[in-house]
C-alpha positions as CSV (number, residue, x, y, z in Angstrom):
1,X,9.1,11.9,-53.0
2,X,11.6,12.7,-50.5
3,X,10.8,16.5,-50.6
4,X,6.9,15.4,-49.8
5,X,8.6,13.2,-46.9
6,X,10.4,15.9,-45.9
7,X,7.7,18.4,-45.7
8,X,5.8,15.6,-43.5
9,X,8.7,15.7,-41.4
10,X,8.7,19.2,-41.1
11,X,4.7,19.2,-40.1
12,X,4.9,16.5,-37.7
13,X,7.1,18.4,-34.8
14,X,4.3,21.5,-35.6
15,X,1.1,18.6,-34.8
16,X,2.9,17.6,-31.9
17,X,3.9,20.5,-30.2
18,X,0.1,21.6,-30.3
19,X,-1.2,18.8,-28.1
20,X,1.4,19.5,-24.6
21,X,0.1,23.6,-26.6
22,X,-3.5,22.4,-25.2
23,X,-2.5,20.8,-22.0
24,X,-1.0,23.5,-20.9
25,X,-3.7,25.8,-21.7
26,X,-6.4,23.2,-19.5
27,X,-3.8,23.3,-16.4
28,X,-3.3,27.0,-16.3
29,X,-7.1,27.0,-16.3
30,X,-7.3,24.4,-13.5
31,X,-5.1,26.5,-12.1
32,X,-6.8,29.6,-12.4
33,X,-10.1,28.4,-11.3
34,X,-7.9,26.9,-7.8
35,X,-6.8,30.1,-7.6
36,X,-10.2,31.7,-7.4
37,X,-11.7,28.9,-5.3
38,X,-8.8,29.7,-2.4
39,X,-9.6,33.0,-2.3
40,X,-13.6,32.7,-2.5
41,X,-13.0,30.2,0.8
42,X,-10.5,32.8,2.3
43,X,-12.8,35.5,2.0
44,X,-15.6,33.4,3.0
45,X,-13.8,32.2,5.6
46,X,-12.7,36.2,6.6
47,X,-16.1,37.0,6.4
48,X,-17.0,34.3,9.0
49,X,-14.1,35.4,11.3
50,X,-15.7,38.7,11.1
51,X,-19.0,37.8,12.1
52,X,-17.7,35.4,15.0
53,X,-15.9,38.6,16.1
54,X,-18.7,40.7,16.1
55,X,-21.0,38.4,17.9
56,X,-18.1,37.8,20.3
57,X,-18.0,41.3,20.7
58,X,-21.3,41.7,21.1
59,X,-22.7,39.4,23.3
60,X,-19.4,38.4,25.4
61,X,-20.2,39.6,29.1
62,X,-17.4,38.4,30.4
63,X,-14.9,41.0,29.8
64,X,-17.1,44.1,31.4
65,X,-18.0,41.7,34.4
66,X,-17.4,42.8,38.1
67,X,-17.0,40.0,39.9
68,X,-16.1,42.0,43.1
69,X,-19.4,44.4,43.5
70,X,-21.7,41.6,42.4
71,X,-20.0,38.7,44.6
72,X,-21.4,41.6,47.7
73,X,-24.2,43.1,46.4
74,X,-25.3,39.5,46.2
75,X,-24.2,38.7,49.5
76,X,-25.5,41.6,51.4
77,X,-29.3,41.1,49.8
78,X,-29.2,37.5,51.6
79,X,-29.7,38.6,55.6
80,X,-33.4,39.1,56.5
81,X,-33.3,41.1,59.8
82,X,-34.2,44.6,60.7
83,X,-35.3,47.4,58.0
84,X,-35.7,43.9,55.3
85,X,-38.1,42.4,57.5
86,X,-40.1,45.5,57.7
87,X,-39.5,46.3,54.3
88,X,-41.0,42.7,53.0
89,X,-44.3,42.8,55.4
90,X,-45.0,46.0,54.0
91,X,-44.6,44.7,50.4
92,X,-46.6,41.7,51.3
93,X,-49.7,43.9,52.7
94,X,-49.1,46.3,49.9
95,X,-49.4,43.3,47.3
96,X,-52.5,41.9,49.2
97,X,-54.2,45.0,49.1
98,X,-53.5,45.4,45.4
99,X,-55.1,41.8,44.9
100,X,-58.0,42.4,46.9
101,X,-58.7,45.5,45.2
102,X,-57.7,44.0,41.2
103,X,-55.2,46.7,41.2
104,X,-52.7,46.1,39.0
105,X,-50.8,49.2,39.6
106,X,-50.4,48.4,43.0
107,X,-49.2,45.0,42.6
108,X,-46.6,46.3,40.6
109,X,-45.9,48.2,43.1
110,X,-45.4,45.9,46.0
111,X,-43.0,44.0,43.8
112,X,-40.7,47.0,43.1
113,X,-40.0,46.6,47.1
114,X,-40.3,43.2,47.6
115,X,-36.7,41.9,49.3
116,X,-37.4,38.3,48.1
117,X,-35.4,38.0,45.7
118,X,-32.1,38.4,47.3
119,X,-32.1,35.0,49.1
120,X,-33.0,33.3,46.0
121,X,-29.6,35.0,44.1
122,X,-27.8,33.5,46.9
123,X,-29.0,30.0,47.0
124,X,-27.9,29.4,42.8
125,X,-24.5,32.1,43.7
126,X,-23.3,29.7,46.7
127,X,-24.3,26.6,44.4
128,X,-22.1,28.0,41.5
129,X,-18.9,29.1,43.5
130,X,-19.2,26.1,45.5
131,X,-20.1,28.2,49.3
132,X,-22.1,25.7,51.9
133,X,-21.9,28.1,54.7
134,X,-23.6,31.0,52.2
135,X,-26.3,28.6,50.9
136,X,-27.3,27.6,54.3
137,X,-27.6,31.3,55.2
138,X,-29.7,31.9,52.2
139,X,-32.1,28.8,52.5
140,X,-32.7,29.9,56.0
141,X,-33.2,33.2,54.9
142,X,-35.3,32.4,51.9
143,X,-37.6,29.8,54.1
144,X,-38.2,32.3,57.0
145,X,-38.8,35.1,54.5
146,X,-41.5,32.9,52.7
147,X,-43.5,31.7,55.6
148,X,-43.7,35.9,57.0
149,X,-44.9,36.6,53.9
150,X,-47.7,33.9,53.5
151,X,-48.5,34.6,57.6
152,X,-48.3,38.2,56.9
153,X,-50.9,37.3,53.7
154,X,-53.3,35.5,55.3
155,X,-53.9,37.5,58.2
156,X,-54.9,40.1,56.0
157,X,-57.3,38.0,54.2
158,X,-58.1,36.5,57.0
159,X,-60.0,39.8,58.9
160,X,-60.3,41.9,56.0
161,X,-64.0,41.5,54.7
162,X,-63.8,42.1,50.9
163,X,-62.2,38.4,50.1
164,X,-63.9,38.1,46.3
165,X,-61.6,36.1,43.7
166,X,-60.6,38.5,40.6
167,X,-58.3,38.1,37.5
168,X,-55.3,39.6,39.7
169,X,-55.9,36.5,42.1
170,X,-56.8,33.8,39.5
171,X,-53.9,34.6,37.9
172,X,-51.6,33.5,40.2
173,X,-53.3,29.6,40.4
174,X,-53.1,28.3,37.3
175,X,-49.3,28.5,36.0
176,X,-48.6,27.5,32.5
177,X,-45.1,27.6,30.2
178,X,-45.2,31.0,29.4
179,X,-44.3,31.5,33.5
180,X,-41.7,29.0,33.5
181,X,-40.2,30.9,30.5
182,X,-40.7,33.9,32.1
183,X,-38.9,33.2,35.4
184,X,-35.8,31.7,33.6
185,X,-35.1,34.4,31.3
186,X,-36.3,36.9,33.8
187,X,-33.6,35.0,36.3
188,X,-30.8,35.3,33.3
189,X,-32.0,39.1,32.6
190,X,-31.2,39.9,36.8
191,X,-28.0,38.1,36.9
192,X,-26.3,39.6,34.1
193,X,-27.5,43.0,34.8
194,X,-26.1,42.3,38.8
195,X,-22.8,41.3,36.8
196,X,-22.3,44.2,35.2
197,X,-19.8,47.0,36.0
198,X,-22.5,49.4,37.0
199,X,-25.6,47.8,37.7
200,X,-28.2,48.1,35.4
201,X,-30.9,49.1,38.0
202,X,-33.9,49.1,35.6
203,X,-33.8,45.8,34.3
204,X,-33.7,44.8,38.4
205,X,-37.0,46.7,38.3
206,X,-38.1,45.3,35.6
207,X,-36.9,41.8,36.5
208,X,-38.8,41.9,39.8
209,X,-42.4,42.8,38.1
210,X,-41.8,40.1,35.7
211,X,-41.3,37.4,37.4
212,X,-43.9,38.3,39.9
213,X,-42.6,36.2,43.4
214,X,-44.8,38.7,45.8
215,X,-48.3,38.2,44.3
216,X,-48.4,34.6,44.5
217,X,-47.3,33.8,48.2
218,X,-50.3,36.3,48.3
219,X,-52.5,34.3,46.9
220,X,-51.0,31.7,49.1
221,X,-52.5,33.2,52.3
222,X,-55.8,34.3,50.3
223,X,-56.4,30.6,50.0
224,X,-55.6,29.5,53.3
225,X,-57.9,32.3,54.5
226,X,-60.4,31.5,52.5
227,X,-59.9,27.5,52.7
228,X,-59.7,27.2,49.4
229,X,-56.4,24.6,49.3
230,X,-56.5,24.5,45.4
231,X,-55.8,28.2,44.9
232,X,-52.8,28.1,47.5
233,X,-51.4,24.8,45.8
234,X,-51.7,26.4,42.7
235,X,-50.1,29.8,43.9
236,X,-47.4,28.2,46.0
237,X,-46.6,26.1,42.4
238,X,-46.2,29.4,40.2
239,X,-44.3,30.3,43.5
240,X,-42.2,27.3,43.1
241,X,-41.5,27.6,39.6
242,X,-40.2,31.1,39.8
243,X,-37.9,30.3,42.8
244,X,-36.4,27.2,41.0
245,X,-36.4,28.9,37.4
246,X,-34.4,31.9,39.0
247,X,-32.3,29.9,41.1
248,X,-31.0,28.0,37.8
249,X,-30.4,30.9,35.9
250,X,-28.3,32.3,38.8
251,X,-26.1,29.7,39.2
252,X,-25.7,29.2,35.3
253,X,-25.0,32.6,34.4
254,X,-22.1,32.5,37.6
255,X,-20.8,29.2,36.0
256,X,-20.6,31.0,32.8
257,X,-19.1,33.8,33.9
258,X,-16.5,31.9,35.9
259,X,-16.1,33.4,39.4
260,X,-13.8,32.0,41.7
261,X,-14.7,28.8,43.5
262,X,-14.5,28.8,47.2
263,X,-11.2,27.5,48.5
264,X,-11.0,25.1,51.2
265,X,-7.7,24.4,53.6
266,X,-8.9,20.8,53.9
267,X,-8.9,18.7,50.8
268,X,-11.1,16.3,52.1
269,X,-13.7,19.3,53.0
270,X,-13.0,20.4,49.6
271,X,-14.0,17.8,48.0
272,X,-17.1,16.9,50.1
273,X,-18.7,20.9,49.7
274,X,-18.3,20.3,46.0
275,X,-20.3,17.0,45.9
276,X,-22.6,18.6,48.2
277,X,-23.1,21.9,45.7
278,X,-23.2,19.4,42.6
279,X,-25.8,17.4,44.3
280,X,-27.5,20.4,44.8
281,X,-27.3,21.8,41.8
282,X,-28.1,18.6,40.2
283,X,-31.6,18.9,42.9
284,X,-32.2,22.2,41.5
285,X,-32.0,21.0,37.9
286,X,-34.3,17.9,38.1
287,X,-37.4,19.8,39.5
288,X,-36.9,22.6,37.0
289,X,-36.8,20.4,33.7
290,X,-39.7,17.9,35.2
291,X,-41.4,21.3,36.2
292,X,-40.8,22.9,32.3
293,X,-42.0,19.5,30.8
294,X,-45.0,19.2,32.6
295,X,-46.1,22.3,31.8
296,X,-44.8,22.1,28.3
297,X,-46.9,19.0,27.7
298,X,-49.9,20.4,29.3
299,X,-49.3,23.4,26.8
300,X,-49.4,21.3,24.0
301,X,-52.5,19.5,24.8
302,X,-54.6,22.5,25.6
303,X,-53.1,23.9,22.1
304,X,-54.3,20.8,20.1
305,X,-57.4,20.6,22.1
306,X,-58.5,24.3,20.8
307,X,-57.3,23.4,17.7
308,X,-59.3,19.9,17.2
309,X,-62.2,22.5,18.8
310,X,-61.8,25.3,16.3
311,X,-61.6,22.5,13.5
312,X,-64.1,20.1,13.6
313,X,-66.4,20.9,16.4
314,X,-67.2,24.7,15.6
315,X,-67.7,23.4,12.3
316,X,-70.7,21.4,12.9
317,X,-73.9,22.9,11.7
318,X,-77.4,22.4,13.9
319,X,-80.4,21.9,12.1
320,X,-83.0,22.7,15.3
321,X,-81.5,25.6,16.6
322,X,-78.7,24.1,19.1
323,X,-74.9,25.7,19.5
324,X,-72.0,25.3,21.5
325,X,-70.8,26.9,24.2
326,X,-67.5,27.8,23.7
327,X,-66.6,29.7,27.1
328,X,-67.8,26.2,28.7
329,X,-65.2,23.9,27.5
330,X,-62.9,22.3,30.1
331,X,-59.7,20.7,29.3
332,X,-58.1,18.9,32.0
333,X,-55.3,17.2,31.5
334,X,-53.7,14.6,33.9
335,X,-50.2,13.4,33.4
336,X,-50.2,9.4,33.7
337,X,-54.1,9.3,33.4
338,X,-57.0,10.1,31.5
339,X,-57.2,13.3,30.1
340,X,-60.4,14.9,29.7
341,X,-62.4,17.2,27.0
342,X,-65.5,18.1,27.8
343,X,-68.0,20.0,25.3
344,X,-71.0,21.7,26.2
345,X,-73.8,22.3,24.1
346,X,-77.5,24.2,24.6
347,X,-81.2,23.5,22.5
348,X,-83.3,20.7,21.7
349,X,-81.1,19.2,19.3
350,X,-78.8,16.5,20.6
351,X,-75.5,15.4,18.8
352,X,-76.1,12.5,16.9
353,X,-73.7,9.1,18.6
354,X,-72.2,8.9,14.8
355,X,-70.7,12.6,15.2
356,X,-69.4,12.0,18.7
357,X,-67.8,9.0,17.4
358,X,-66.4,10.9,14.2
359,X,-64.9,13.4,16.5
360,X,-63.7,10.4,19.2
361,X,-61.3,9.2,15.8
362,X,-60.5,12.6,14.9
363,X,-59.1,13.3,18.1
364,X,-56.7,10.3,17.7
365,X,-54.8,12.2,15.0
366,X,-53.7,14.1,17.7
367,X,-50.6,12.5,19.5
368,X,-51.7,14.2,23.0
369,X,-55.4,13.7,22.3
370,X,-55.1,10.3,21.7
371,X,-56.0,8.9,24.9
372,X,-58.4,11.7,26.0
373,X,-61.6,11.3,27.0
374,X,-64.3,13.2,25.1
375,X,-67.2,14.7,27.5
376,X,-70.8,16.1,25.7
377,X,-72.7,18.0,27.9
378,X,-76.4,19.2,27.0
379,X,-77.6,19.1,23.7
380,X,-80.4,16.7,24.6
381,X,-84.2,16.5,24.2
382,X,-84.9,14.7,27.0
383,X,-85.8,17.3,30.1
384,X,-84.7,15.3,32.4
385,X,-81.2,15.3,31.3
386,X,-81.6,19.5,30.6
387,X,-82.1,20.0,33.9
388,X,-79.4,18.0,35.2
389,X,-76.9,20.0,32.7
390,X,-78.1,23.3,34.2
391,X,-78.4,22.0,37.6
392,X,-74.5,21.2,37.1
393,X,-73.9,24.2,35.7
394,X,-75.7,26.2,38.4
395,X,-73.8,24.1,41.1
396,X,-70.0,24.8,39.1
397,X,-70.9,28.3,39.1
398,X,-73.0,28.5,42.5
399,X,-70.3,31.0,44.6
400,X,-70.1,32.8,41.6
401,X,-73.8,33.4,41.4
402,X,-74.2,33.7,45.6
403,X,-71.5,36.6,45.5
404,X,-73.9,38.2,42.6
405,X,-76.7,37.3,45.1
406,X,-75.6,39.1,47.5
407,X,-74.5,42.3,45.8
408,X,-77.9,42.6,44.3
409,X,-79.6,42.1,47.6
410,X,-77.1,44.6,49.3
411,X,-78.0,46.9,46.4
412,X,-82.0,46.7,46.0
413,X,-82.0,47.6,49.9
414,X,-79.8,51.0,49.4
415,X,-82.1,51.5,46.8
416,X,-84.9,51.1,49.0
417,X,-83.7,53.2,51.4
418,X,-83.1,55.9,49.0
419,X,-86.2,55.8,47.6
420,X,-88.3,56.5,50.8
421,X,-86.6,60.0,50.4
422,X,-87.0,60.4,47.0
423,X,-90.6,59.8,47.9
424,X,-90.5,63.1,49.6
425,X,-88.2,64.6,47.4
426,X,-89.8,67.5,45.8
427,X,-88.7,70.3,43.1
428,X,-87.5,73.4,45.9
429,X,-86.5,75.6,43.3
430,X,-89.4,75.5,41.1
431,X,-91.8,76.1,44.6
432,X,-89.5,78.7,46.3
433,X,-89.9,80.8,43.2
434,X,-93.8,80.0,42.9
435,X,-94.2,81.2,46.4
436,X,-91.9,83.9,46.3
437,X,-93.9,85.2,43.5
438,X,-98.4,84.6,44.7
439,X,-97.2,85.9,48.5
440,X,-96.0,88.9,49.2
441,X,-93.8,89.1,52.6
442,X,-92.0,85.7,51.8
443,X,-88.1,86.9,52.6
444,X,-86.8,83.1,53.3
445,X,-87.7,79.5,52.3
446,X,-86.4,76.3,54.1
447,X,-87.0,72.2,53.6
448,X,-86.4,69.3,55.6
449,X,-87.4,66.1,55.6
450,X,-88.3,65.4,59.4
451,X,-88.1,61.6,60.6
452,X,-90.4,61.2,63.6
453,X,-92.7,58.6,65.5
454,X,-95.2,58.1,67.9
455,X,-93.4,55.0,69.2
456,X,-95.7,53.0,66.9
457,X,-94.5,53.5,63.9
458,X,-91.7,55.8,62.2
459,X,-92.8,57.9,59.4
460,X,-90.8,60.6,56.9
461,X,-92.6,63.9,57.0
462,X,-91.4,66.8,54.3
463,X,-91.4,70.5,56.2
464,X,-91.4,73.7,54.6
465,X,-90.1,76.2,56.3
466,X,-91.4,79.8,55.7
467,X,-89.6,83.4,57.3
468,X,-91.6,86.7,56.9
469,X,-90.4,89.8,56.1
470,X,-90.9,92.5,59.3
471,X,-93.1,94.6,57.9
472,X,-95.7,91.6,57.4
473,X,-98.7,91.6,59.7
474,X,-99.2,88.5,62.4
475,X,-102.9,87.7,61.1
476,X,-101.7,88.4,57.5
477,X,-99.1,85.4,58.2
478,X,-101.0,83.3,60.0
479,X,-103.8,83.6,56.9
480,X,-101.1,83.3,54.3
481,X,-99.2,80.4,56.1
482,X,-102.4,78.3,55.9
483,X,-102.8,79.2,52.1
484,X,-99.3,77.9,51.5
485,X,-99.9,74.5,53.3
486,X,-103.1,73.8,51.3
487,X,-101.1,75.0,48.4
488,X,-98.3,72.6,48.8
489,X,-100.4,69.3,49.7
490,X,-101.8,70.1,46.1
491,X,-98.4,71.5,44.1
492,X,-96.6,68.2,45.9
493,X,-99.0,65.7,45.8
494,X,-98.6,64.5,49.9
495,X,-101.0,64.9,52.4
496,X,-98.2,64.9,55.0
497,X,-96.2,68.3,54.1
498,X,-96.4,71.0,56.1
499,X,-95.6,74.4,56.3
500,X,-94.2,76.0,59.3
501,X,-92.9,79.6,60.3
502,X,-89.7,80.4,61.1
503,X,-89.4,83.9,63.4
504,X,-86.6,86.5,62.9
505,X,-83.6,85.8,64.4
């Protein structure tokens, strides 16, 4: 019995050592797995460092920045005298030209050497290093610079007599996001490349096409001209837009960028021309994100308009033969009031009231459709209201039509005037050979077709010319000569031709 204790005392020490056995075994797996976590998170964490450093490296403009050449070339763009002042009328009439004749090529052109933009660097440059005296210069510049161009613009208009709207003109009325987004980035796009040690001078180029500044003070003066005040508002606006949207890019890439502030001796002046540039700046910025959200809403609501459209109205099938007109739609939309979508339709089959009213609550899923007003137009049986949609649509399209009008009528009468000679047009080659070949003598063969008048009346007369040869007889002429004028009143058809002799010179 005490050997069999004994032996329980000998396995006891064995059973306990193999629990602290097991313990250790979980900790150096704990352990472990710490071990590998660290070193997953420190090469996560190198590979982050990595990629920060490469994006730092490649988009950091700040180290390959010269503040020195593009503090000047800024400043010397700003003055508006001399060669610049030449330079920008000549852009201006270029650019008007372009318009007038829906050259795009040539618009491009005039923008290449419009001067405009300088001013507008310097107004967001003297905002961002805190200069009054430099942002006075350029405002002045910038303001005298716009007026020339829109004077310059509407003189041409003004006496030049081909004044027809196009799609290079119509463009420039109705500004949207797109040219908000456009001016902005373009603004960004000049500034850095100005920054750069070694100017990039296509993406200047390119800068200056796409944010378009010379076209629309264009169709500035093409509106004034014209008197039509909604085209200039709408051209000064994209006009507007591009100046602001530049501006701000300008002064936020210089910001960025960090270039010297200007450095007054009197602290009080100091601190009153930095108010004054944050005011300014501040000025600057309100317009431009009231400017960007206006347009963005407006965006929105034309998108969910087409898409309520393309959804439930395109969808509706006519039994009677009616369809809509697609390229008639209007959507205006009105900030602070009633919006407006207005469908038109064509054939004797009017739109039921209960699918008007199904497409009234379908609109109101729409969050900037909800308070729109929804327009039918046409659709109707009654011919009284037919002919007060196509009276309407006559009357919205009327200087459309009258410019037609009067290219067709300018037309029909060079036609007309052509075709009293085509009356007496008559096949010479075919009749020179036939009389070269039934009379013998014939050496030369003429035409004309002779205008004359007896004071009365004015009449077109066709003359055939005929030269003998010298050998040829005077009574043989004269007898052929008469043969040959009965001939051609027969081979031509007109009792007015005539054949005449030409002597030897």
């Amino acid at each position: 019995m005490e050997k069999n204790q004994g032996a329980e005392a000998q396995k006891d020490p064995v059973q306990d050592s193999g629990e602290p056995s097991i313990q250790q075994d979980q900790q150096q797996e704990q352990a472990k797995q710490k071990q590998e976590a660290e070193k997953v998170k420190k090469d996560v964490g190198t590979a982050l460092d990595s990629l920060k450093s490469f994006l730092s490296e490649l988009l950091n403009i700040r180290h390959n920045t010269d503040e020195g050449n593009t503090r000047e070339g800024i400043i010397n763009d700003i003055p508006f005298k001399g060669h610049t002042a030449w330079i920008l009328i000549c852009s201006i009439l270029i650019a008007s030209v372009g318009l007038n004749a829906n050259s795009t090529a040539v618009v491009i052109g005039a923008m290449l050497i419009s001067p405009l933009m300088g001013p507008i660097l310097g107004i967001g440059f003297s905002i961002a290093i805190n200069d009054i005296d430099l942002l006075r210069r350029s405002m002045k510049n910038f303001g005298v610079m716009v007026v020339l161009s829109i004077l310059t613009a509407f003189l041409f208009f003004e006496f030049f007599p081909l004044q027809d709207e196009n799609s290079e003109l119509l463009a420039r009325t109705a500004p949207d996001v797109r040219d908000v987004l456009i001016a902005f980035f373009g603004g960004l796009a000049l500034v850095v490349a100005r920054a750069k040690k070694g100017t990039i001078a296509s993406v200047i180029f390119g800068v200056a096409i796409a944010t378009a500044l010379m076209p629309p003070l264009c169709t500035v003066g093409f509106g004034l001209a014209i008197g039509n005040f909604q085209y200039a508002g709408g051209a000064m606006y994209l006009f507007t837009i591009n100046t602001i949207f530049i501006g701000l890019a300008t002064f936020l890439v210089i910001k960025y960028l960090r270039f010297p502030m200007v450095r007054y001796a009197n602290s009080k002046k100091r601190k009153r021309i930095g108010q004054i540039a944050s005011l300014v700046a501040i000025l600057v910025t309100l317009p431009a994100i009231y400017t960007f959200y206006q347009v963005w809403r407006e965006s929105i609501f034309k998108r969910q308009a087409q898409e309520f459209i393309n959804k439930n109205v395109k969808a509706y099938k006519f039994s009677e033969g009616g369809f809509f007109l697609d390229k008639y739609t209007s959507l205006e939309y009105n900030e602070g009031e009633e919006s407006v979508v207005e469908l038109v339709f064509m054939g004797d089959e009017s739109i039921p009231e209960t699918v008007v009213e199904t497409w009234k609550q379908q609109m109101k899923s729409y969050n900037y459709l909800d308070n729109a007003t929804l327009k039918i137009q046409g659709g109707r049986n009654d011919e009284a209201d037919r002919y007060q949609y196509v009276n309407e649509l006559y009357e919205a399209k009327k200087e459309e039509i009258a410019n037609k009008d009067e290219r067709i009528s300018v037309l029909e009468t060079e036609v007309e005037r052509l075709m009293k000679y085509a009356y007496n047009d008559v096949p010479f080659n075919e009749i020179s050979r036939e009389l070269q070949i039934t009379y013998d003598g014939v050496s030369r063969i003429g035409f004309a077709n002779q205008i004359v008048t007896d004071f009365s009346k004015t009449d077109t007369i066709p003359v055939f010319y005929i030269q003998w040869d010298k050998k040829k007889t005077s009574k043989s002429k004269k007898s052929d000569l008469n043969k040959i004028h009965k001939w051609l009143q027969v081979r031509t058809g007109n009792e007015k031709v005539e054949a005449r002799q030409v002597e030897e010179e």
